[in-house]
GUSEDO-614080 format. One record per residue (C-alpha): residue in one letter; x, y, z; residue number from 1. Coordinates in steps of 0.02 Angstrom, whole numbers, plus 32768, in hexadecimal, padded with zeros to 4 digits. Example, Ala and Ser with C-alpha at 12.3 -4.5 7.8 and 13.67 -1.06 7.14 Angstrom:
<rs>
   res      u      v      w     n
     A   8267   7F1F   8186     1
     S   82AC   7FCB   8165     2
</rs>
This chain:
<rs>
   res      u      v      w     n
     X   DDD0   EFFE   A973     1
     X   DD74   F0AC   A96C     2
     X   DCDA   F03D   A954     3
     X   DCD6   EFC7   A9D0     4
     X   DD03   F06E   AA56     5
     X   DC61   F0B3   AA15     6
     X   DBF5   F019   AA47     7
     X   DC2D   F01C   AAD9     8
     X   DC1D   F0C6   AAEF     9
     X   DB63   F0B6   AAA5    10
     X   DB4E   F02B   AB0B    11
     X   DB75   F078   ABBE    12
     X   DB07   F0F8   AB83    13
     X   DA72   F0A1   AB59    14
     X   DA91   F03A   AC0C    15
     X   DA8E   F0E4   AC5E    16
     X   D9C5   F114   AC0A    17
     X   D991   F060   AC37    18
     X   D9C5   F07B   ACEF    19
     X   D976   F135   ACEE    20
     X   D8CF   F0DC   ACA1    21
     X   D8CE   F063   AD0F    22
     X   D8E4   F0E1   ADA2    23
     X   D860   F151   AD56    24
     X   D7E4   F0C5   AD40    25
     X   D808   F079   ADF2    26
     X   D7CC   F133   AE2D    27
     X   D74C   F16E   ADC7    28
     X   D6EC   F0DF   AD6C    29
     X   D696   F070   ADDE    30
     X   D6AE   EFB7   AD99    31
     X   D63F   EF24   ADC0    32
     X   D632   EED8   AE6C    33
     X   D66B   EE1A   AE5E    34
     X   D611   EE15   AF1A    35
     X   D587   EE98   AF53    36
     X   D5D1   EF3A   AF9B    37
     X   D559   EFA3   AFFD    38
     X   D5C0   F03B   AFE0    39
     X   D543   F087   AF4F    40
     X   D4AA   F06E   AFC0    41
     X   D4A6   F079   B088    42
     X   D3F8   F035   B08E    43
     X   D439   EF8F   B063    44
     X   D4BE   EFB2   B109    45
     X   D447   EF50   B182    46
     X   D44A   EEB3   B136    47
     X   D512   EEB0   B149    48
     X   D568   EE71   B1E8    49
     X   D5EB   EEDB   B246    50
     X   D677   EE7E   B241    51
     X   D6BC   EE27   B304    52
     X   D6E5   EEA1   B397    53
     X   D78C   EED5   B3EE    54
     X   D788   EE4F   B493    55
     X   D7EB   EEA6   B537    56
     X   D7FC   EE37   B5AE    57
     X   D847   EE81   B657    58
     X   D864   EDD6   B6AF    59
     X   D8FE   EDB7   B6E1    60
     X   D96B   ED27   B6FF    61
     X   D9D5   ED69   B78A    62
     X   D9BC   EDB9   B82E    63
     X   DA31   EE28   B8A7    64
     X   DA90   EDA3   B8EF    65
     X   DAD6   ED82   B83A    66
     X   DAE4   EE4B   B830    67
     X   DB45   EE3F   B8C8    68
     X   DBD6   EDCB   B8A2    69
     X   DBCE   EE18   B7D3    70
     X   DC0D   EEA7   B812    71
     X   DC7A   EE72   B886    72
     X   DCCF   EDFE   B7EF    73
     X   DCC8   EE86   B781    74
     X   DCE6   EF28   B7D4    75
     X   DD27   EEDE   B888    76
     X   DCA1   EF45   B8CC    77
     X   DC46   EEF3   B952    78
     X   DB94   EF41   B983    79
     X   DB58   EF5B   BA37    80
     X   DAA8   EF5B   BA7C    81
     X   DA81   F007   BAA7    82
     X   DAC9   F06A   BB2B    83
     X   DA3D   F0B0   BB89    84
     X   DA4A   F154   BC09    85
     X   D98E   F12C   BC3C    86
     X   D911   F096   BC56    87
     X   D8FB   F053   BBA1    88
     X   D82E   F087   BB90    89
     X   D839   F012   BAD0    90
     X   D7AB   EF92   BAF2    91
     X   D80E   EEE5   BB0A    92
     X   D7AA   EE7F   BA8F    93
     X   D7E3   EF13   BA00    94
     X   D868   EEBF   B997    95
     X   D8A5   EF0A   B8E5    96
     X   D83E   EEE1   B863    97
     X   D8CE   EED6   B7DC    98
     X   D94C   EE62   B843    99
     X   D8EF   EE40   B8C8   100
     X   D963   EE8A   B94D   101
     X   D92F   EE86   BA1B   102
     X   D905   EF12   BA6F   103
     X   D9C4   EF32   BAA2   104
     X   D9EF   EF7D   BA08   105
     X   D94C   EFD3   B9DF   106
     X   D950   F0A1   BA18   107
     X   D8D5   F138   BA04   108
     X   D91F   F1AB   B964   109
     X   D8AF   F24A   B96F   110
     X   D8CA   F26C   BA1A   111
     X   D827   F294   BAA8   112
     X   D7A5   F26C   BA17   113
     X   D7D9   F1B7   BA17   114
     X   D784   F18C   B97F   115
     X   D811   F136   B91D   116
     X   D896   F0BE   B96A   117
     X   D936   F09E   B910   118
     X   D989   EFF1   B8F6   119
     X   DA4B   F003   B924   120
     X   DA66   EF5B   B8B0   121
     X   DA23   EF71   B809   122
     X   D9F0   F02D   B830   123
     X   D93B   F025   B80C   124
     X   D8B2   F0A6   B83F   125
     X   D81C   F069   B862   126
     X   D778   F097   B8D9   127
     X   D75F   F01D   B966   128
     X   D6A7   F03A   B966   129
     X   D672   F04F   B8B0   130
     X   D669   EFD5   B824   131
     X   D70B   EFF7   B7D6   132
     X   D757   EFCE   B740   133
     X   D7A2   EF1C   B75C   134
     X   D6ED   EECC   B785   135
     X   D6DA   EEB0   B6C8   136
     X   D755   EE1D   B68A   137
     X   D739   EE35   B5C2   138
     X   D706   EEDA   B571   139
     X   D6DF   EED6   B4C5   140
     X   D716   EF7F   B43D   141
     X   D6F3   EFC7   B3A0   142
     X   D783   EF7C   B313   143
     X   D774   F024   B2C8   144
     X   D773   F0A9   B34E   145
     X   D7A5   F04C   B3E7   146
     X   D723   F078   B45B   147
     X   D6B6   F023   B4C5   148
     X   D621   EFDA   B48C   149
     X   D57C   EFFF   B4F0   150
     X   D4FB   EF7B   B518   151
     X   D46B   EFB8   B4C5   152
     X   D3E1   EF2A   B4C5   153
     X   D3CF   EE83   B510   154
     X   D36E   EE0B   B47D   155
     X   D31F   ED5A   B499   156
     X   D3CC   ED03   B45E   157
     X   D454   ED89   B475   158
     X   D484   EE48   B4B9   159
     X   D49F   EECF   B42F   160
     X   D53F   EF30   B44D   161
     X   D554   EFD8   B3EE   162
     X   D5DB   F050   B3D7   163
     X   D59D   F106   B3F8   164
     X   D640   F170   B3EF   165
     X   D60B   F1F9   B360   166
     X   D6B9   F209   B32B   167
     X   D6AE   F154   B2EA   168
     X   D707   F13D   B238   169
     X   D681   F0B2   B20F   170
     X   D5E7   F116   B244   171
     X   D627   F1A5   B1E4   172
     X   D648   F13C   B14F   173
     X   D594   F10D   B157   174
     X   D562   F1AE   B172   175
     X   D59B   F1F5   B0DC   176
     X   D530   F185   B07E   177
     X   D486   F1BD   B0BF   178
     X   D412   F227   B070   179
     X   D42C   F2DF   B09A   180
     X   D370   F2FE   B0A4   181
     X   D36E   F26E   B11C   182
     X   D3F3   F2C4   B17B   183
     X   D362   F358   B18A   184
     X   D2D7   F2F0   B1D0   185
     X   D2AF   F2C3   B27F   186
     X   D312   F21C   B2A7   187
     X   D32A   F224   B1FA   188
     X   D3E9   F1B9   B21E   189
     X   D367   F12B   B264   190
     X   D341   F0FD   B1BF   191
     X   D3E6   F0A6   B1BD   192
     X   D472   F041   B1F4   193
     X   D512   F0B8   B22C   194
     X   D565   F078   B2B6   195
     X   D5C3   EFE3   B2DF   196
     X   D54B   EF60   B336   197
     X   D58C   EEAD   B37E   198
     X   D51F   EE2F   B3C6   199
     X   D54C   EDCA   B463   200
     X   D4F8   ED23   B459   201
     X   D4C3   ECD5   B4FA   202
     X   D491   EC35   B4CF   203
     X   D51F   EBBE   B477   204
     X   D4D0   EB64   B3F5   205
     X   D568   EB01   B3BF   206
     X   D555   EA9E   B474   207
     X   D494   EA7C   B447   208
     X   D469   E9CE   B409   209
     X   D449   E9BD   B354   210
     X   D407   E90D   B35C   211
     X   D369   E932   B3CE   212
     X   D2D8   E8C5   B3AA   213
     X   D214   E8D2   B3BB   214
     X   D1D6   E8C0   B45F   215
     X   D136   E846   B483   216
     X   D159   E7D6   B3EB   217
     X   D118   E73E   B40A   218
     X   D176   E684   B400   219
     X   D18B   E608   B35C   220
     X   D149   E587   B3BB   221
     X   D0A4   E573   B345   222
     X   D012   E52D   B39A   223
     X   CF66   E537   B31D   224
     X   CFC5   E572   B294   225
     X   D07A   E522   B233   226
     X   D123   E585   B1FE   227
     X   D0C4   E585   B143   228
     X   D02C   E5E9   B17D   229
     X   D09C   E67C   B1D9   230
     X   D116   E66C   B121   231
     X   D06C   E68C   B0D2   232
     X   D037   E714   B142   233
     X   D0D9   E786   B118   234
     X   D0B8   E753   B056   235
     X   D018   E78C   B051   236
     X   D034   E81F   B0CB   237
     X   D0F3   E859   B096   238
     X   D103   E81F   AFD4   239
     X   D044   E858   AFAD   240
     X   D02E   E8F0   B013   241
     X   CF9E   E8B3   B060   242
     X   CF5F   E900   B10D   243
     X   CF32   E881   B19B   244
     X   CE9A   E87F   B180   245
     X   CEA2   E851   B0BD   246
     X   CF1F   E7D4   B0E6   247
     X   CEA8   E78C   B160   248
     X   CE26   E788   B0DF   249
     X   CEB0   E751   B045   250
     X   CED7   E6C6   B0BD   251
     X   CE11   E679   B0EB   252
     X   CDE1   E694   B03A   253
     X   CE66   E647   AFD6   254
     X   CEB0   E5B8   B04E   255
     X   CE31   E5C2   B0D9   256
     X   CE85   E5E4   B15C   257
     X   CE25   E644   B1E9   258
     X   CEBD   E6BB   B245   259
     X   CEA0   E748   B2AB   260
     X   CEE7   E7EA   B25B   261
     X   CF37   E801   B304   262
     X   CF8F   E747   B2FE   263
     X   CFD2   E796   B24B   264
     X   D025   E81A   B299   265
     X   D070   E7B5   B323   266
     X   D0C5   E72D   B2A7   267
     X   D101   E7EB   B22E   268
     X   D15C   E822   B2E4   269
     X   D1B0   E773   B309   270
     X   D1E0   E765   B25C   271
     X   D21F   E80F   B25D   272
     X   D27F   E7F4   B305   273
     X   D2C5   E741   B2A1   274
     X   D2EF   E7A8   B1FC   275
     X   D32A   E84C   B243   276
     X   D3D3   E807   B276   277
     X   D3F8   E7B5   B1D8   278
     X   D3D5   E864   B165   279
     X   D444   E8CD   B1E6   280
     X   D4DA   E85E   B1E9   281
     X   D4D9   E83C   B132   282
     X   D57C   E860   B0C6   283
     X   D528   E8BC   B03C   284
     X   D5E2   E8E8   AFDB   285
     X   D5BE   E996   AFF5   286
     X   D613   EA1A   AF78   287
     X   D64C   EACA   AF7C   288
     X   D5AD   EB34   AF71   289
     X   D519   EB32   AFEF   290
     X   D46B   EB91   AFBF   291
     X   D3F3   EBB8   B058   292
     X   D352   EBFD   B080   293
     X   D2BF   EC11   B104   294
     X   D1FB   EBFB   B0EA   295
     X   D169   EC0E   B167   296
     X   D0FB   EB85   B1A6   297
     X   D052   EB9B   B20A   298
     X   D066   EB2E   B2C1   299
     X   CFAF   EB59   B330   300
     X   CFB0   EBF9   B2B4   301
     X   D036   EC3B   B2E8   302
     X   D0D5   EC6A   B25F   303
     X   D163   EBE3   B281   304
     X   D1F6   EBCF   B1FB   305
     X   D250   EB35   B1B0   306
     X   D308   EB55   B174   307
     X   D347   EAF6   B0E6   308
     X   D40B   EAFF   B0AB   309
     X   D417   EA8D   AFF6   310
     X   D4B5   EA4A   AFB2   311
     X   D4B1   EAAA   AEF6   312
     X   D50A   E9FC   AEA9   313
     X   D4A4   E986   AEDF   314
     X   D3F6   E9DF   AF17   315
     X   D405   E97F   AFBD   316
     X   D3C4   E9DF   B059   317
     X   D45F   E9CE   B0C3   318
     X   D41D   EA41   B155   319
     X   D35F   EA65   B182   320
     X   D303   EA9A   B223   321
     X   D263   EAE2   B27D   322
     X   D263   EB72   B2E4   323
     X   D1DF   EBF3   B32B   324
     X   D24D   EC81   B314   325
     X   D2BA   ECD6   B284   326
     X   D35B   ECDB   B2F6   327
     X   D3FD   ECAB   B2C9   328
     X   D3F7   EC05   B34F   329
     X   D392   EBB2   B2D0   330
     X   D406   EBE7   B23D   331
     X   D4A7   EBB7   B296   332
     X   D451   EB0B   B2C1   333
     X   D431   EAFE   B210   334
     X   D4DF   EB12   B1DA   335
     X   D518   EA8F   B253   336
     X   D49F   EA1F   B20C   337
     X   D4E8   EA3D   B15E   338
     X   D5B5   EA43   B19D   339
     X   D5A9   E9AB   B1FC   340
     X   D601   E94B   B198   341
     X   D67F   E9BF   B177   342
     X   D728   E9E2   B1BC   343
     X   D74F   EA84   B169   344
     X   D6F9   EACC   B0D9   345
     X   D72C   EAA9   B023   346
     X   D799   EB18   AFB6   347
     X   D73D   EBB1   AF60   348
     X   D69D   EB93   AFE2   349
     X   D5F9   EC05   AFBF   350
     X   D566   EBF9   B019   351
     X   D4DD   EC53   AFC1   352
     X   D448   ECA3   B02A   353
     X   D3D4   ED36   B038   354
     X   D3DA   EDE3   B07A   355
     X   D3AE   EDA9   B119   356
     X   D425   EDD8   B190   357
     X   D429   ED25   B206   358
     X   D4A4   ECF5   B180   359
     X   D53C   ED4B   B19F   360
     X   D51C   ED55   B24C   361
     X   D50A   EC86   B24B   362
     X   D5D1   EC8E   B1DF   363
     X   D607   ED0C   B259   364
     X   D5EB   ECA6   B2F6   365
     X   D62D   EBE8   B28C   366
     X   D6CD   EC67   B264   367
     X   D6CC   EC96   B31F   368
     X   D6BD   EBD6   B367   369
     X   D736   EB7E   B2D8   370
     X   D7A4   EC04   B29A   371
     X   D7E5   EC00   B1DC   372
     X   D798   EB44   B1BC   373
     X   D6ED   EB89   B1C0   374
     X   D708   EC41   B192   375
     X   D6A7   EC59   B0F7   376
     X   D62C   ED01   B0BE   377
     X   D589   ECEF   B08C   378
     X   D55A   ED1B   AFC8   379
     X   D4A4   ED7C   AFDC   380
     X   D43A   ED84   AF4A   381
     X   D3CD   EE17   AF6F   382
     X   D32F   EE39   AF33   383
     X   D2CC   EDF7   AE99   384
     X   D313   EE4D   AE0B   385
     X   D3CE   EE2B   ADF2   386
     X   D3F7   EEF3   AE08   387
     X   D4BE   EECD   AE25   388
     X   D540   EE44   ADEA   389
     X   D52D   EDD5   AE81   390
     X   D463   EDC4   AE5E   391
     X   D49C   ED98   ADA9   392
     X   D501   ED23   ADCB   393
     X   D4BA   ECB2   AE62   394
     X   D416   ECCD   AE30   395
     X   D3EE   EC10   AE05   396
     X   D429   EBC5   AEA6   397
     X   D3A4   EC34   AEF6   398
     X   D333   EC02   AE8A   399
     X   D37C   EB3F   AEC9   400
     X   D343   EB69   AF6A   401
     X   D2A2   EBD0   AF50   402
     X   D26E   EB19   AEDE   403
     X   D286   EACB   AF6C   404
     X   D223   EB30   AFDE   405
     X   D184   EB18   AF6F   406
     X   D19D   EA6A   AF61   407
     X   D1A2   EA59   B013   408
     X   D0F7   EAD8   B024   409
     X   D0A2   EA61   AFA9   410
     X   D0B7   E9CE   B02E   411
     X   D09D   EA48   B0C0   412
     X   CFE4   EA90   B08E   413
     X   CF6A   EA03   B07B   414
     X   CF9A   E9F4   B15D   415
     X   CF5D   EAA7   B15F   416
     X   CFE1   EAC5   B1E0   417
     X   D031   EA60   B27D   418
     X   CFF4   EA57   B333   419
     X   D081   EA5D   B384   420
     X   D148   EA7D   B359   421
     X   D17E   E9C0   B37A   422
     X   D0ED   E996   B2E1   423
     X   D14E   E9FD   B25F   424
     X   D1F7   E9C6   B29E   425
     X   D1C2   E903   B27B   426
     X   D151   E92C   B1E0   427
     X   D1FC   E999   B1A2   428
     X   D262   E910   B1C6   429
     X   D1FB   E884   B16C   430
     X   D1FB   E902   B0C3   431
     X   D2B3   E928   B0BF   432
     X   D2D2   E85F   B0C6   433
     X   D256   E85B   B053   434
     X   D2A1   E8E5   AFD3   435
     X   D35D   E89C   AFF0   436
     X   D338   E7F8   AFE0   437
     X   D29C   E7BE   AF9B   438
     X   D257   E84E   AF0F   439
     X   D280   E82B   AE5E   440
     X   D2CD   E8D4   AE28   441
     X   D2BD   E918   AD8A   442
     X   D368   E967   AD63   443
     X   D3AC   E8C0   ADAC   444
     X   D35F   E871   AD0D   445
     X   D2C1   E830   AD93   446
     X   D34F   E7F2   AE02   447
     X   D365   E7F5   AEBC   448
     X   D3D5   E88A   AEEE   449
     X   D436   E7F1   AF55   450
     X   D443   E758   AF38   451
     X   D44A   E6C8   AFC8   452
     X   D469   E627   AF9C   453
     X   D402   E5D0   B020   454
     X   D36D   E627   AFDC   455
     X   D381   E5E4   AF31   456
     X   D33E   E540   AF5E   457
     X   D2AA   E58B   AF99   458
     X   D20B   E566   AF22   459
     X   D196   E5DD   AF4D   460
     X   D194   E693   AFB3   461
     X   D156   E64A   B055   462
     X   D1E6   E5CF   B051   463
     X   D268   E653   B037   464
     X   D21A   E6B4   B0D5   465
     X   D236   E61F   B136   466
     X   D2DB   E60F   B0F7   467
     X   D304   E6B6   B112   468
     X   D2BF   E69A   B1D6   469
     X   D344   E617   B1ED   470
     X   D3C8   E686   B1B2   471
     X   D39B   E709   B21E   472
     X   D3A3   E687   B2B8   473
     X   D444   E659   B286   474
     X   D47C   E701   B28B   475
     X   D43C   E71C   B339   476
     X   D4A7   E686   B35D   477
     X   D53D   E6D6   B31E   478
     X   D522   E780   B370   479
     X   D507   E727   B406   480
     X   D5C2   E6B6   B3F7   481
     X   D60A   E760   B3C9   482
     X   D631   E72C   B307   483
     X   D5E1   E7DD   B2C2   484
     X   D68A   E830   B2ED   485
     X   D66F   E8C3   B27B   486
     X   D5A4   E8F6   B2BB   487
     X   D5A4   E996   B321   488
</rs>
């Protein structure tokens, strides 16, 4: 019996050093990050997204005459219009800006400066001749100090809101991170990220059309040239890499056909316009981690970026598109793209991205229009060395992605660049059909990523881009009956 009170004794004891180990490690030993913290470094603080504002909104539902009889209900108080010894000298048209009350119950409350009237309903102050507080319906706050947030800068896509209070607990956080000699220098704060910062977007990009086509493309309605020529054409010019030119050349030398390198482009943009619908709408069977990146493309010279967003099971590009900016527009259109089949996202959901900070800010605003079904963070693997756990760990499906952009470049350089924006939307179009549907893959065992069974019965490549037209115009027929239910 004595022995059995000492293991328990021994036992309680040894529970009590675990707990104090525990406790001692929790404070003292920094463990590994399953999911990047920026709290070591503050530099890395401007790639992270403040989370969503405090919204006040000051519009109200009811107006004095509801005031009125509430009171007299409640209290069985009823409220007069003012008693007045004098002319009222109120201007008529001045109502309450809070409940809207008439002039009648609307008197001066500092006296002969008459600067500020009082309402005798709701008992708001207020300036009959200034901008006063009620003319703003929403005003947005800092979630960790409360204050209002100043507009700061208005931006091509949205208006940068900042909280300036110095007595902030998030910009003192921050603050204690920074370098003291920084502290010393002249703007030396600058060099980073401290206060809370929310964006206002303007534009809503989830009402923009995702299923925009090429403008100018011409008709199918072949004239000096057949269906097999134009299948030919996007062989030649898609499969093979070949510029318009070469293909021209490709096509007079080996089958002697004499096309225009012009009449080549026109049959890539109306097969493009065909085939677009089709690789949009598809159900690729998505899973439960997403991998995305940017690359730059030359249009007239000038920097333009595609955005690609893969499926890590299955390699397929499930969300791609051209832009001639960096903003987050193009990213959230992206994301659309790639959730459009979707309802809600899958269990355990990563999507796996950059530094860049379009990211977040794209999962902040698809948290902000769908709530918990599409609230999801982004994983960033920062950086080319893997210099924390997260960089350790989802370093391949970077590496998924950054594949991906070099196969596309290898395509994209022989055209030297596009002329305009609606060339590398068709020419980016006609590739990711191509890459889904029609490239032998070599972790697929030299398999399609996805399999159709209509174009298994094609024999050769140019049939299975005329197949893949048809399926594209009977996709356009569905979207048009309203059978894509689940497309943004």
């Amino acid at each position: 019996m004595d022995i059995i009170l000492y293991l328990l004794q021994f036992i309680q004891y040894q529970h009590k050093q675990i707990c104090w180990l525990i406790n001692f490690i929790c404070r003292y030993i920094p463990l590994k990050q399953l999911a990047f913290d920026d709290s070591h470094s503050p530099k890395y603080q401007k790639f992270k997204i403040d989370q969503l504002p405090k919204i006040i909104s000051y519009k109200q539902d009811w107006d004095w005459k509801d005031l009125i009889s509430y009171y007299e209900q409640r209290y069985h108080k009823t409220i007069k219009p003012v008693f007045r010894r004098v002319e009222c000298d109120i201007p008529e048209h001045c109502t309450c800006p809070a409940c809207d009350a008439p002039v009648d119950y609307l008197m001066w409350n500092d006296g002969k400066k008459k600067s500020q009237v009082l309402c005798k309903v709701c008992q708001t102050l207020f300036s009959p001749t200034k901008d006063n507080r009620f003319s703003k319906t929403t005003v947005l706050k800092c979630p960790h100090c409360n204050h209002n947030l100043v507009h700061k800068k208005d931006r091509k896509h949205f208006i940068i809101h900042k909280c300036v209070n110095p007595k902030c607990p998030y910009y003192l956080h921050n603050l204690k991170k920074v370098d003291k000699k920084h502290l010393d220098e002249d703007y030396g704060k600058n060099k980073y990220k401290l206060h809370y910062i929310y964006r206002e977007f303007t534009i809503d990009f989830f009402k923009m059309d995702l299923n925009s086509l090429p403008k100018n493309a011409s008709s199918l309605k072949f004239t000096k040239f057949d269906s097999n020529t134009m299948s030919l054409c996007l062989t030649l010019h898609v499969n093979l890499g070949l510029s318009l030119r070469k293909t021209k050349q490709a096509l007079k030398d080996l089958y002697g056909i004499d096309i225009s390198h012009q009449s080549i482009a026109n049959y890539c943009k109306s097969a493009a316009m065909c085939i677009k619908p089709f690789v949009d709408n598809y159900d690729y069977g998505t899973k439960a981690v997403f991998t995305a990146d940017e690359t730059y493309i030359k249009i007239r010279g000038i920097k333009a970026y595609i955005w690609f967003i893969m499926d890590a099971a299955s390699r397929s590009i499930i969300g791609y598109q051209v832009s001639d900016n960096r903003g987050v527009g193009s990213c959230i259109l992206a994301m659309r793209m790639a959730f459009r089949n979707l309802k809600e996202l899958p269990k355990n959901f990563k999507f796996i991205a950059d530094g860049y900070s379009a990211y977040p800010l794209a999962a902040q605003q698809f948290f902000h229009e769908f709530g918990d079904k599409f609230k999801f963070d982004i994983t960033q693997v920062i950086g080319l060395t893997n210099d924390d756990e997260v960089s350790k760990q989802f370093r391949p499906y970077k590496q998924m992605i950054e594949r991906l952009n070099r196969t596309y470049k290898a395509s994209y350089r022989p055209t030297n660049g596009f002329d305009s924006i609606d060339g590398a939307n068709y020419d980016l179009a006609l590739w990711v059909a191509y890459y889904n549907f029609l490239r032998p893959h070599k972790h697929a065992g030299y398999k399609v990523l996805n399999d159709v069974e209509l174009l298994k019965g094609a024999g050769n490549m140019p049939g299975k881009w005329q197949l893949l037209i048809f399926l594209g115009q009977q996709t356009i027929l569905n979207l048009q009956n309203g059978e894509a239910a689940n497309c943004s």
